[in-house]
C-alpha positions, -999 to +999 in steps of 0.1 A: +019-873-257+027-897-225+044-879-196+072-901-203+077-888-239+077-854-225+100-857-194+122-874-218+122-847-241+124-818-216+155-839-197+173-843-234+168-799-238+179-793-204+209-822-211+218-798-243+213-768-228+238-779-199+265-783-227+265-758-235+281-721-223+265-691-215+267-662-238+280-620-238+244-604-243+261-588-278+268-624-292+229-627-279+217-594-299+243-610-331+226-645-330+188-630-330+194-609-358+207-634-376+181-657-366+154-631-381+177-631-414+172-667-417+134-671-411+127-640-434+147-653-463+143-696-453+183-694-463+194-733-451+230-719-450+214-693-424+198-722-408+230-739-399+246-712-390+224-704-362+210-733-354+232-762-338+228-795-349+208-807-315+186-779-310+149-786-297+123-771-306+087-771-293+062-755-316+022-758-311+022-770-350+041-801-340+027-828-313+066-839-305+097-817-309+119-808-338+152-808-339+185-790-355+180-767-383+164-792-402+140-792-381+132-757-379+131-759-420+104-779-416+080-755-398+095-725-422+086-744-451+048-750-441+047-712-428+059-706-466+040-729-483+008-716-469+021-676-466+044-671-495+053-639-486+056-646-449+082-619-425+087-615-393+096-583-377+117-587-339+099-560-320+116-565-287+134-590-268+146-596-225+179-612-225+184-631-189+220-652-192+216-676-220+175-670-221+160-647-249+124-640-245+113-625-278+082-607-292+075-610-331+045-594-348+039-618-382+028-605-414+018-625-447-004-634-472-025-667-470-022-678-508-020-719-497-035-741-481-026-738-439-039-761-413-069-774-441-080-743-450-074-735-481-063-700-495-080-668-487-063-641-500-064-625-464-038-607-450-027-612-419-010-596-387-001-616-357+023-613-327+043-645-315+058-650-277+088-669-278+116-684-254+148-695-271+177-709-256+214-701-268+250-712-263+283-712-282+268-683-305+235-705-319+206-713-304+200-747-287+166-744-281+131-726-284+092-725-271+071-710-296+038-693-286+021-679-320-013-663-319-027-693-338-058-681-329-056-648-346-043-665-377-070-685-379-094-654-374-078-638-403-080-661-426-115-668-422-114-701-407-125-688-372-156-662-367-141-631-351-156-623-313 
């Protein structure tokens, strides 16, 4: 990625983000659990519901950033396709204005194929670290951080230490 792609992309979030209000921390605590209800079930009505339509996301799976709820769809569809049975639990979260840093721990089963590797069978159990961005009741934004690492650990594509 060219630092011109990225300062383009990081002006275009901050441009959204400035659009955008800033939010009662219970409409905050009302959008992240409705957030979890849509990336534990993969519900597209969920999606656009708490998602706006120019939201940004930046995930590590993705060399340029999604955007809207389609977007997110996409990356819930190859955590899905590769960990059927995929959930994510909220374990806690720091609310700071319109900022929600959150704290997952992800659970699954790898029965497809994920990053190459093909299905193991293995269980796993990972935490995430992730900065989302909200306004007008959805989120507008989000920086993922997953323990990619660990996933790959797990599933036997990467020797343990």
């Amino acid at each position: 990625m060219s630092i011109d792609s990225m300062l383009r992309s990081q002006i275009s979030a901050q441009t959204s983000l400035e659009r955008h209000s800033k939010m009662p921390s219970q409409s905050t605590e009302s959008v992240m659990n409705r957030f979890v209800e849509f990336i534990n079930t993969g519900n597209e009505d969920f999606a656009r519901e708490v998602i706006s339509p120019d939201a940004v996301f930046h995930a590590p799976s993705h060399p340029e950033p999604l955007r809207g709820p389609d977007g997110y769809m996409e990356v819930i569809g190859m955590m899905r396709s590769a960990f059927p049975d995929v959930q994510w639990t909220l374990e806690e979260t720091v609310t700071e204005g319109n900022t929600v840093a959150a704290r997952f721990t992800m659970r699954g089963t790898h029965d497809g194929e994920f990053f190459g590797i093909p299905a193991s069978g293995n269980k796993i159990s990972v935490q995430a670290m992730n900065f989302y961005y909200l306004a007008d009741g959805r989120i507008v934004g989000e920086r993922g951080q997953p323990d990619l690492l660990g996933v790959m650990q797990q599933i036997g594509a990467v020797p343990a230490p």
